[in-house]
VODO-390426 format. One line per 3 residues: number of its first residue (from 1); their letters; for each residue x negated, z negated, y negated of N, C-alpha, C. Coordinates in nm, 3 decimals. Example, Ala and Ser with C-alpha at 12.3 -4.5 7.8 and 13.67 -1.06 7.14 Angstrom:
// VODO-390426
1> AS> -1.319:-0.780:0.569:-1.230:-0.780:0.450:-1.320:-0.780:0.330  -1.285:-0.708:0.225:-1.367:-0.714:0.106:-1.290:-0.787:-0.003
// end
This chain:
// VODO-390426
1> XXX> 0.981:-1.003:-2.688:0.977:-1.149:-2.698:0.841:-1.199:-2.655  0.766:-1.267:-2.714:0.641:-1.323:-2.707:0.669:-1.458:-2.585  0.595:-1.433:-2.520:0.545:-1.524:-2.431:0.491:-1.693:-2.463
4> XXX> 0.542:-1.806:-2.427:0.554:-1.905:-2.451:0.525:-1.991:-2.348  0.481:-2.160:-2.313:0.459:-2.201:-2.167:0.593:-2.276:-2.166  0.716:-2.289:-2.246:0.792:-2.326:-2.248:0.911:-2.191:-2.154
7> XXX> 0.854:-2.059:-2.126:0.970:-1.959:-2.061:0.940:-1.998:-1.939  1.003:-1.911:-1.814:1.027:-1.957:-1.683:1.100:-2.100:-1.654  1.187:-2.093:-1.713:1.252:-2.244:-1.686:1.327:-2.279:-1.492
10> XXX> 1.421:-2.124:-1.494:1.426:-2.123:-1.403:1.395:-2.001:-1.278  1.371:-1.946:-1.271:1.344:-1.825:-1.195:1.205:-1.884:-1.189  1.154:-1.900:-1.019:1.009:-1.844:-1.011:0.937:-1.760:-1.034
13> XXX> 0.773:-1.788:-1.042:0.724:-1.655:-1.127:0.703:-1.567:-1.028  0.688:-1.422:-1.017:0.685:-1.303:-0.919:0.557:-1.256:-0.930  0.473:-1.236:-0.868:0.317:-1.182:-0.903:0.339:-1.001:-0.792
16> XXX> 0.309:-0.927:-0.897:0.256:-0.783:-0.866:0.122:-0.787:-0.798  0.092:-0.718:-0.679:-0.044:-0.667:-0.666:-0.047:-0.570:-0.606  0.029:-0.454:-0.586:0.033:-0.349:-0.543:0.044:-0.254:-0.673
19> XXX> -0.015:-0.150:-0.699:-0.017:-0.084:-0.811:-0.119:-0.103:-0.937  -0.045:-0.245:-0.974:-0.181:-0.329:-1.067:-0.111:-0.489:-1.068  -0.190:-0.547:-1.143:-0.201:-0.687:-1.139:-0.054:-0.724:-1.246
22> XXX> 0.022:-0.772:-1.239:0.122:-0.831:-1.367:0.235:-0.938:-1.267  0.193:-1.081:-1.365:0.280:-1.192:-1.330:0.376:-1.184:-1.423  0.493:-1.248:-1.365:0.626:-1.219:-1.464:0.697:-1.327:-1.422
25> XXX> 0.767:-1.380:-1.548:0.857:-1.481:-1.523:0.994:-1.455:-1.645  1.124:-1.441:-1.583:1.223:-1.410:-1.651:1.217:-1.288:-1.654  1.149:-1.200:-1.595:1.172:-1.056:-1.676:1.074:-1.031:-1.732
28> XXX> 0.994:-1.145:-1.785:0.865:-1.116:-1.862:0.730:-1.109:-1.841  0.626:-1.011:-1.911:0.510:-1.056:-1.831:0.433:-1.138:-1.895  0.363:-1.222:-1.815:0.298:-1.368:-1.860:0.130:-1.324:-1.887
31> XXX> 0.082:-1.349:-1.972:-0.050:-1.299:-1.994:-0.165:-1.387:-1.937  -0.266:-1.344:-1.874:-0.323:-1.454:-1.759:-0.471:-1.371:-1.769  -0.559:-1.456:-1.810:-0.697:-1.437:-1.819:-0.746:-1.348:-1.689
34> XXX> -0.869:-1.213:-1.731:-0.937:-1.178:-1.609:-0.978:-1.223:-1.465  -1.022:-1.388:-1.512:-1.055:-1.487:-1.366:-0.958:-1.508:-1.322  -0.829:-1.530:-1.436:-0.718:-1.618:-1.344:-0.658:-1.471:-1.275
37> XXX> -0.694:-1.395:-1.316:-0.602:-1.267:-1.256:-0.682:-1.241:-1.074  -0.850:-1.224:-1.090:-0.871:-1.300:-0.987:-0.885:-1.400:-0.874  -0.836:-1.498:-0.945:-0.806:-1.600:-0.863:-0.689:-1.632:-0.794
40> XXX> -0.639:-1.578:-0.853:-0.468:-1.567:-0.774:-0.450:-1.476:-0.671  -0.546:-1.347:-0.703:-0.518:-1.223:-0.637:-0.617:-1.296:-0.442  -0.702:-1.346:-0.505:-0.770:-1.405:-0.392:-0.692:-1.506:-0.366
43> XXX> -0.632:-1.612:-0.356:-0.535:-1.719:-0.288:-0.464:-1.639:-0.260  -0.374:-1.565:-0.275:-0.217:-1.497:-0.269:-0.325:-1.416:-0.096  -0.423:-1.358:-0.119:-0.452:-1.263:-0.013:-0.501:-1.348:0.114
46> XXX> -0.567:-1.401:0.057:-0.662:-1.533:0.191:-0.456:-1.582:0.291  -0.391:-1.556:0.233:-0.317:-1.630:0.314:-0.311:-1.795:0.367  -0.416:-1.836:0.299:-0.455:-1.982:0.374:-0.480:-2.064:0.261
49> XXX> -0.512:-2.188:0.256:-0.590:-2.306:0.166:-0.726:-2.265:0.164  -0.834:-2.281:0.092:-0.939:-2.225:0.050:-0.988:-2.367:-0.034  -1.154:-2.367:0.049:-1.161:-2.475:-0.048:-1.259:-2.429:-0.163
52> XXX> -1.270:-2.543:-0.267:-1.312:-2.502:-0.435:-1.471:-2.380:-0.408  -1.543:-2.467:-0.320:-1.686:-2.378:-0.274:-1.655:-2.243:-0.203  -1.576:-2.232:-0.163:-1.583:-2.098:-0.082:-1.505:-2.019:-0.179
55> XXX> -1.376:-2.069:-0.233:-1.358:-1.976:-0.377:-1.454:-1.923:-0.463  -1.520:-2.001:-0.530:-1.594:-1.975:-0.652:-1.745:-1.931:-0.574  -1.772:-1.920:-0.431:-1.844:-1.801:-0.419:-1.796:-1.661:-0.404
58> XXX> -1.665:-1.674:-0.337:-1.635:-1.529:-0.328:-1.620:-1.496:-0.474  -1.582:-1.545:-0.594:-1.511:-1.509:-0.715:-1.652:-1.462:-0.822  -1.735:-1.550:-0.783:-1.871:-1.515:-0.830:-1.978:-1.519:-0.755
61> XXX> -2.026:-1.432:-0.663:-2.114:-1.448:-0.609:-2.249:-1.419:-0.615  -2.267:-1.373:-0.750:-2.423:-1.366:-0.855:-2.425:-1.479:-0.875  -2.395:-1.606:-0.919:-2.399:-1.712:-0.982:-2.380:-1.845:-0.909
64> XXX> -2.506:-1.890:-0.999:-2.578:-2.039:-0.865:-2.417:-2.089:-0.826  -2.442:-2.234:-0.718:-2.328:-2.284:-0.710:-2.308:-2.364:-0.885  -2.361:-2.400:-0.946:-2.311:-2.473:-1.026:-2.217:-2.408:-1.156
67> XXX> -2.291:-2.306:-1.182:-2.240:-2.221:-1.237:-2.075:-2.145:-1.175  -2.091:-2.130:-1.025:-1.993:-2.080:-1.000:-1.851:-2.187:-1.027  -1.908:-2.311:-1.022:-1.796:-2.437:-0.987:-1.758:-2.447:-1.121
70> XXX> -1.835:-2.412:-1.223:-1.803:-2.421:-1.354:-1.681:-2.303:-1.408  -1.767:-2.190:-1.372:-1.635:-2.091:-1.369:-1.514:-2.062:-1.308  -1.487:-2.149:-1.187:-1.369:-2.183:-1.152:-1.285:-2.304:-1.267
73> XXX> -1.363:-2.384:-1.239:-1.285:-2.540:-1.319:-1.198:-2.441:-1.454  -1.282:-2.357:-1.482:-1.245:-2.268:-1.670:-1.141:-2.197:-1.633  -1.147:-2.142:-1.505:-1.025:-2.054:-1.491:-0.896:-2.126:-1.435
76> XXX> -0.976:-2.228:-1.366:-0.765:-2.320:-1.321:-0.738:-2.364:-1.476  -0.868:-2.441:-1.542:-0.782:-2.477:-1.684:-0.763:-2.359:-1.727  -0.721:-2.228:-1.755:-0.682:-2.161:-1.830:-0.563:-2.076:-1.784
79> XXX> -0.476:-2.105:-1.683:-0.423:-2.066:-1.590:-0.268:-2.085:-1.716  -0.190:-2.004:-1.675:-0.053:-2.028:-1.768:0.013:-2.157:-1.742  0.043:-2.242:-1.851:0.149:-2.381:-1.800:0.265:-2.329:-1.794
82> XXX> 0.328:-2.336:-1.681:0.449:-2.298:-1.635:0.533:-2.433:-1.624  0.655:-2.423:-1.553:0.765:-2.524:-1.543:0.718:-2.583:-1.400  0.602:-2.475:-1.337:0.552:-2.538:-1.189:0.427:-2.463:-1.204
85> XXX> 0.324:-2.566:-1.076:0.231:-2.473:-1.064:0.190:-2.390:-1.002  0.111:-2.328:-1.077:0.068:-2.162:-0.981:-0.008:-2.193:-0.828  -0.133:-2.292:-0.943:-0.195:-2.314:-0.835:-0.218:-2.495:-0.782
88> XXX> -0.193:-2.502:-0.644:-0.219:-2.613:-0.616:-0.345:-2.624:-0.571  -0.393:-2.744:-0.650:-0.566:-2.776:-0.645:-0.551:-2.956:-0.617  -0.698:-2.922:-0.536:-0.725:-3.093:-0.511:-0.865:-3.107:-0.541
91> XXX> -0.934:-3.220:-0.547:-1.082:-3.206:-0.540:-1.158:-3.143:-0.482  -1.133:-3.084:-0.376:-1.207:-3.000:-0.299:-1.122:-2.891:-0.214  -0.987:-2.799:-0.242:-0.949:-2.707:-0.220:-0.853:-2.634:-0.317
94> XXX> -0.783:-2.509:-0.265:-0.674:-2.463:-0.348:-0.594:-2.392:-0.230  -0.499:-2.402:-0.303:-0.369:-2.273:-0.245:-0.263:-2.233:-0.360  -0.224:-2.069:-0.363:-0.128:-2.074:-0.415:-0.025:-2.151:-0.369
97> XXX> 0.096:-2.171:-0.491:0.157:-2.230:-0.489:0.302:-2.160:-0.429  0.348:-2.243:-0.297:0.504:-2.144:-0.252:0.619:-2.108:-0.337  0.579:-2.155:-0.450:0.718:-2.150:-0.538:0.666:-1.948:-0.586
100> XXX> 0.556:-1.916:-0.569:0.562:-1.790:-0.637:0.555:-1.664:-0.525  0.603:-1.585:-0.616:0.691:-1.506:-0.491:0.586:-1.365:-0.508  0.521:-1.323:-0.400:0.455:-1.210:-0.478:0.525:-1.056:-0.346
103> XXX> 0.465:-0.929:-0.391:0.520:-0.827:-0.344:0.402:-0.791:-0.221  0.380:-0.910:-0.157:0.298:-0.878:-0.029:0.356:-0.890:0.083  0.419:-0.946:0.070:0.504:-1.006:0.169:0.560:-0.838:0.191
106> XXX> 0.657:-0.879:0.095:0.748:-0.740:0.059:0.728:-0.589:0.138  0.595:-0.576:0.083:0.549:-0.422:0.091:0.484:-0.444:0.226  0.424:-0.513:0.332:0.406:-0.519:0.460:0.547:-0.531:0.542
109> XXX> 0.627:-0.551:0.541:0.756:-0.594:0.626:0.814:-0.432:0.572  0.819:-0.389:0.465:0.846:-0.270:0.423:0.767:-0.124:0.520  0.672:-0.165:0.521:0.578:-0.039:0.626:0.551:-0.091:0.779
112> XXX> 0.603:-0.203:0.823:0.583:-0.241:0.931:0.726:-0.166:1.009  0.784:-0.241:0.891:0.974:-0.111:0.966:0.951:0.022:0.926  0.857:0.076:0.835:0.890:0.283:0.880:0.802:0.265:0.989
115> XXX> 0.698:0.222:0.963:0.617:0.252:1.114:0.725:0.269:1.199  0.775:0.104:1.252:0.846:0.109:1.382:0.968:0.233:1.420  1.011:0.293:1.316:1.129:0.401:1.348:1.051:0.485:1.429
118> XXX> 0.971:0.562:1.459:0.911:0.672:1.519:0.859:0.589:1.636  0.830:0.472:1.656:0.777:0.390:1.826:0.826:0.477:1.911  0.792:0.493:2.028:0.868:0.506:2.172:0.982:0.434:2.215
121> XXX> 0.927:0.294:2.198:1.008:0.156:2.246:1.200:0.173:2.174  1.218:0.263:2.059:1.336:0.272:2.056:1.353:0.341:1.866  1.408:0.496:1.900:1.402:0.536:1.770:1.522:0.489:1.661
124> XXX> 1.512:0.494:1.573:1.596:0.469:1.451:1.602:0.563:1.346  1.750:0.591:1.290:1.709:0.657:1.213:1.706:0.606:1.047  1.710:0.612:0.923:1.666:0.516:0.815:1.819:0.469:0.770
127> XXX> 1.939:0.536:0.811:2.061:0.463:0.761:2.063:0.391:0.820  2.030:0.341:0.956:2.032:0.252:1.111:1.957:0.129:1.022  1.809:0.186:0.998:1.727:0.054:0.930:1.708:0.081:0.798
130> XXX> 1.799:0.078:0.727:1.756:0.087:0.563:1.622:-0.011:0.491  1.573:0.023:0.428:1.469:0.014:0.340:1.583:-0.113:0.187  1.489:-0.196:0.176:1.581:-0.318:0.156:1.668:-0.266:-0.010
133> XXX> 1.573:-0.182:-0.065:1.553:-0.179:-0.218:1.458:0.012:-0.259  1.571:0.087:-0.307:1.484:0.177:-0.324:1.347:0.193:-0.394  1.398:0.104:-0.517:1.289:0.063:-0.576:1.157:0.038:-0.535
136> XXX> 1.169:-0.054:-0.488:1.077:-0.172:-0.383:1.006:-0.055:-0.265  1.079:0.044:-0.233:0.997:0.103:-0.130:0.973:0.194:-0.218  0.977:0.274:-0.288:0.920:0.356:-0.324:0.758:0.261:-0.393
139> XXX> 0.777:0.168:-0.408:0.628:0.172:-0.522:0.560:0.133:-0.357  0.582:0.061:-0.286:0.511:0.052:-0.129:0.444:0.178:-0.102  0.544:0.264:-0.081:0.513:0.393:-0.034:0.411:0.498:-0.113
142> XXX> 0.416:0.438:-0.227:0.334:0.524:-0.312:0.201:0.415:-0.382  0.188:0.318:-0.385:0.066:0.219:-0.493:-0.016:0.202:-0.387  -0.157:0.158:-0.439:-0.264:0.123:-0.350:-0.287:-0.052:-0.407
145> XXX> -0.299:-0.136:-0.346:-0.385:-0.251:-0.364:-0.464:-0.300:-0.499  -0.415:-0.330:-0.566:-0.506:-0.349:-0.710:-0.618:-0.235:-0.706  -0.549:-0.133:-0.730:-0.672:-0.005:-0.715:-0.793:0.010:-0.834
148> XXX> -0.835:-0.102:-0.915:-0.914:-0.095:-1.026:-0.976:-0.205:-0.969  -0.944:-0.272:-0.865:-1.047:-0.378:-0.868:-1.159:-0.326:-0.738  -1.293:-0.401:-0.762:-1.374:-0.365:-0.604:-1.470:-0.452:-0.584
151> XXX> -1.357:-0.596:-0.554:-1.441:-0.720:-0.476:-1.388:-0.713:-0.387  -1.566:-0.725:-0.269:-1.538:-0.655:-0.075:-1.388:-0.733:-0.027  -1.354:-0.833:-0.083:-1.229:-0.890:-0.020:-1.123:-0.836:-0.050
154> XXX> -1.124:-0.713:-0.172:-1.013:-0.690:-0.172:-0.956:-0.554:-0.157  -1.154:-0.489:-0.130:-1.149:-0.391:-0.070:-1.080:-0.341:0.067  -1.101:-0.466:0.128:-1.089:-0.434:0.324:-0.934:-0.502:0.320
157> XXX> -0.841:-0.559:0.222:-0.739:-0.564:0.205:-0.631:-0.450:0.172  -0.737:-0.392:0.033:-0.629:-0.266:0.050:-0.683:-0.137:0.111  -0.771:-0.114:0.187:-0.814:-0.023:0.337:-0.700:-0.029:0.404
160> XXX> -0.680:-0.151:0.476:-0.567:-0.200:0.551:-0.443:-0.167:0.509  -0.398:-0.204:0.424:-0.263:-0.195:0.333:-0.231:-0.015:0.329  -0.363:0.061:0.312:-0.360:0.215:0.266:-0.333:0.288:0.393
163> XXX> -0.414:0.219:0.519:-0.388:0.301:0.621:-0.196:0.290:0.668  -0.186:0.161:0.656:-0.036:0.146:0.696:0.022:0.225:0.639  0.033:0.237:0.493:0.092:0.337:0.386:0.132:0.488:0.470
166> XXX> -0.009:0.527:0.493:-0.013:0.662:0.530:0.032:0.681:0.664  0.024:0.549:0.773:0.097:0.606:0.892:0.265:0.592:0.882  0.314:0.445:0.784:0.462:0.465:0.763:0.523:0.569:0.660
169> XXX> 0.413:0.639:0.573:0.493:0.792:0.556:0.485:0.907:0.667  0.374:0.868:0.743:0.391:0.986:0.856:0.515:0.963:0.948  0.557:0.836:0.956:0.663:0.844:1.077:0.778:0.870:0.934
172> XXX> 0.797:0.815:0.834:0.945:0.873:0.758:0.932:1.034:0.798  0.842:1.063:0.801:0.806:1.218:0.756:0.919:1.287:0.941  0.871:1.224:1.030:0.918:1.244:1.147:1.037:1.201:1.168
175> XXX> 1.086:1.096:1.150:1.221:1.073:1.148:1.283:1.148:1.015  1.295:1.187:0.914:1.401:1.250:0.876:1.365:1.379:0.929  1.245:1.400:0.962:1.266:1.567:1.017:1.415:1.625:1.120
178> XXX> 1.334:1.453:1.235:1.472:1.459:1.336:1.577:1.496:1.303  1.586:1.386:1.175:1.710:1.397:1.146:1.808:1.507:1.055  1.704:1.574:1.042:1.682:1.724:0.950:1.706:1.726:0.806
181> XXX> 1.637:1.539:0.812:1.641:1.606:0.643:1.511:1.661:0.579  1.494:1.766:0.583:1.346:1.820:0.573:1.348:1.788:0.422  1.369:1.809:0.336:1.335:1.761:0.230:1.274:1.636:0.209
184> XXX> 1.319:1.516:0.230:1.244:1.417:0.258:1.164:1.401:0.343  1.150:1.470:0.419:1.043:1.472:0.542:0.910:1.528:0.444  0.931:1.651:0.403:0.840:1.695:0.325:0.774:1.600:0.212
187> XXX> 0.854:1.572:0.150:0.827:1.417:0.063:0.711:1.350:0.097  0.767:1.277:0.243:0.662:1.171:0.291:0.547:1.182:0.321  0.560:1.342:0.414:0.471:1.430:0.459:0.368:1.458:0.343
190> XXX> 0.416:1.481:0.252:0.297:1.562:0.094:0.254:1.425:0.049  0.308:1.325:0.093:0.276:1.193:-0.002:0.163:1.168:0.116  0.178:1.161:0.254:0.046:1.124:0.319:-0.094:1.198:0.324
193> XXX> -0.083:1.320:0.249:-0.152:1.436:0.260:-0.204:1.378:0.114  -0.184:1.326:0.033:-0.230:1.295:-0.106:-0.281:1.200:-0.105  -0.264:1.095:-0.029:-0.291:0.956:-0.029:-0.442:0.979:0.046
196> XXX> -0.444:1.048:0.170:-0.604:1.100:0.235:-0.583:1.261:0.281  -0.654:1.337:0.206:-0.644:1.501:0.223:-0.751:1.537:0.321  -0.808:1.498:0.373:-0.863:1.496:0.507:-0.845:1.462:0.616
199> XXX> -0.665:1.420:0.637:-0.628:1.331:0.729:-0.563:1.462:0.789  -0.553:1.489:0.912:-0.539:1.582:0.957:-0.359:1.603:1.057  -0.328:1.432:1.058:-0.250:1.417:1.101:-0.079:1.414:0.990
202> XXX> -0.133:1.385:0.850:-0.081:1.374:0.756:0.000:1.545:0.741  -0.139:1.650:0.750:-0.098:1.724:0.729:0.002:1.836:0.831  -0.021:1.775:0.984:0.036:1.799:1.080:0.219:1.786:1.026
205> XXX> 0.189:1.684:1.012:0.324:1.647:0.943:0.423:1.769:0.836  0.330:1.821:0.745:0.392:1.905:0.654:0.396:2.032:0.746  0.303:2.050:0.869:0.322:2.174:0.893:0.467:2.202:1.002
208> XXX> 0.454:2.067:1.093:0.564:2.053:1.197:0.703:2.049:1.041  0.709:2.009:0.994:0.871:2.003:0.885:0.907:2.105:0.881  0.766:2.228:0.822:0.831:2.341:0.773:0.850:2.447:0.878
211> XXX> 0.753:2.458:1.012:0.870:2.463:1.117:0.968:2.467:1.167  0.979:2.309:1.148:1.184:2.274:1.199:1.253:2.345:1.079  1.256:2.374:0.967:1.315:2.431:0.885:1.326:2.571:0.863
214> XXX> 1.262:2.638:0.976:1.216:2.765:0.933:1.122:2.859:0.877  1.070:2.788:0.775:0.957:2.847:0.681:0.789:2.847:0.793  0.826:2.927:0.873:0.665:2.944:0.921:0.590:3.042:0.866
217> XXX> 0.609:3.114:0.752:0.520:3.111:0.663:0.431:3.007:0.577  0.490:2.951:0.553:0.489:2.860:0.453:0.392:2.715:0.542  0.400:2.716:0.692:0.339:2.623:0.764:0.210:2.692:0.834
220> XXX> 0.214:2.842:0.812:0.063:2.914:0.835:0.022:2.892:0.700  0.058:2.939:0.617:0.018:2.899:0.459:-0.097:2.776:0.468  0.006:2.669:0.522:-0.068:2.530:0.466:-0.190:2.483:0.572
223> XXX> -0.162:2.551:0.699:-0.273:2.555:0.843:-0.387:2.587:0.762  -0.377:2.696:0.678:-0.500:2.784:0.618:-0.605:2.704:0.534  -0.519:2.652:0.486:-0.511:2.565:0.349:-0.597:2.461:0.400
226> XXX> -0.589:2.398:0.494:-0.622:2.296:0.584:-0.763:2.300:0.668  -0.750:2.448:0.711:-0.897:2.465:0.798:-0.982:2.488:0.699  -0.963:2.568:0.558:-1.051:2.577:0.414:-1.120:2.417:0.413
229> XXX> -1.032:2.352:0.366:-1.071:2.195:0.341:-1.156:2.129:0.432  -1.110:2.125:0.552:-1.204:2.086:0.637:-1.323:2.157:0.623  -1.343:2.266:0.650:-1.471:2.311:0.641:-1.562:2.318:0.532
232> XXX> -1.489:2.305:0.414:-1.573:2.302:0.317:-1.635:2.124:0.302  -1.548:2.044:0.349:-1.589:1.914:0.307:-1.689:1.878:0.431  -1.616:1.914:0.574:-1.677:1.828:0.658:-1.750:1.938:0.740
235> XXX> -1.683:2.055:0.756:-1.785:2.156:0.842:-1.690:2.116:0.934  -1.636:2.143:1.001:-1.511:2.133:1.131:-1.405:2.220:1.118  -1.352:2.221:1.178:-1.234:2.292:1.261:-1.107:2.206:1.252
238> XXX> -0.942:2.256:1.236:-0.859:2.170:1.237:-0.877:2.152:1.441  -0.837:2.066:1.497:-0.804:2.019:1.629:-0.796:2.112:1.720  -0.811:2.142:1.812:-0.720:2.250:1.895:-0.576:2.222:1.928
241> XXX> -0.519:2.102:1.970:-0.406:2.074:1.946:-0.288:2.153:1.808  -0.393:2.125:1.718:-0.267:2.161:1.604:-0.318:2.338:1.592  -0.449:2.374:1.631:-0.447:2.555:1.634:-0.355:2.566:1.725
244> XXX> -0.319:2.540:1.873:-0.237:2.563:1.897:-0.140:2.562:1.895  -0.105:2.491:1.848:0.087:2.432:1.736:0.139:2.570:1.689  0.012:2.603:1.561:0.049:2.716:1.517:0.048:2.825:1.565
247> XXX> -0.088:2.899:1.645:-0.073:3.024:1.722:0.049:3.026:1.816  0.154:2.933:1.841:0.266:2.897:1.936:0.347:2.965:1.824  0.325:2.941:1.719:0.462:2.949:1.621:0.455:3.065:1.546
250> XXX> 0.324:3.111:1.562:0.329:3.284:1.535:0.329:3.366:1.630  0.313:3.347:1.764:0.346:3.418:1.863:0.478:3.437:1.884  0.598:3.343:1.820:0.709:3.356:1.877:0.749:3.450:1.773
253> XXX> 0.659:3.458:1.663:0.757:3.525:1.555:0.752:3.641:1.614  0.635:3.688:1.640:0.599:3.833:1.727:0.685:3.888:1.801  0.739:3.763:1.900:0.858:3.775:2.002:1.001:3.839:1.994
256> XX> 1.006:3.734:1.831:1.116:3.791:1.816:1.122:3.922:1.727  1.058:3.941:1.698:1.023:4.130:1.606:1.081:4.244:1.717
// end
């Protein structure tokens, strides 16, 4: 079905920015110019009112002010006519508009609770705090931040967004271990190890799972695997902490022989 400014009658529109950029209304996606795809992505992130000058420098910041004020004015007029607006503008500011619902919200309240299961302050396990929407967490757990775009604002947005990622798969990774579901532990564990393969703690993760499960082959395996990488990229050593993890866990095998 072709897109019309007559759809969205009732459902607010939903804006994507985790993964890639796509506004949708009804089910559908609404087709929205390059600027306007920027300009939204910047209101929706600023969190705040923004006025017209400080937009249209961040949005263009090669280009005089006049020029820049020009290429804003082109992009609110070209913005989709909806049943409401996207964006609320005055002579001299903007804000998105509350009627649109985007997946930021979403996907922070989503990694703020795996984080918290593994705290000190009080463990949980994920049937205790379910995850609202499998759906919904899985693309959290796995998308980066408009990963095709690289304006500095939206760089140090999804930095932020990526590190959370990788520490709330490290604690899933720990709580289902607890809870022995190593399979999903492993999951989260290989997903933080992919997301940054130099993260050393990520990979701690895959090695402590296959541990609790038995396979300490399979967690000298990946130690190996690990001190290779490091050294070839950075010239280092895994931790002494985690050498000792493992020489602990091959000494016992010894033990028990």
């Amino acid at each position: 079905m072709e897109w019309s400014d007559e759809s969205c009658p009732h459902d607010p529109p939903h804006l994507t920015l985790m993964g890639s950029f796509d506004l949708r209304c009804e089910g559908k996606s609404v087709p929205i110019s390059p600027a306007g795809q920027r300009l939204l992505s910047l209101l929706v992130l600023s969190r705040r009112t923004l006025t017209r000058e400080y937009t249209a420098e961040k949005l263009w910041p090669d280009a005089t002010g006049i020029r820049a004020a020009g290429c804003l004015r082109s992009a609110l007029w070209r913005l989709p006519k909806l049943n409401r607006p996207l964006v609320i503008a005055t002579p001299s500011t903007l804000q998105v508009s509350q009627d649109i619902e985007t997946d930021l919200v979403s996907t922070e309240d989503i990694l703020y609770r795996a984080i918290s299961w593994s705290q000190p302050s009080g463990r949980h396990s994920p049937q205790e705090m379910p995850l609202p929407d499998v759906e919904l967490a899985d693309q959290a757990l796995s998308s980066d931040l408009l990963p095709e775009a690289w304006d500095e604002w939206v760089i140090v947005e999804r930095e932020r967004l990526h590190q959370m990622r990788l520490h709330a798969l490290e604690s899933l990774a720990c709580i289902h271990r607890s809870a022995g579901h190593f399979g999903q532990a492993l999951d989260a564990a290989l997903r933080a190890v992919a997301g940054e393969p130099l993260r050393e703690s990520a990979h701690r993760q895959v090695i402590e799972t296959y541990l609790a499960e038995g396979n300490t082959g399979e967690a000298i395996r990946h130690f190996e695997e690990l001190r290779h990488l490091l050294h070839a990229e950075l010239g280092l050593e895994p931790s002494p902490p985690l050498c000792r993890r493992v020489e602990s866990a091959v000494g016992a095998i010894r033990i028990r022989q």
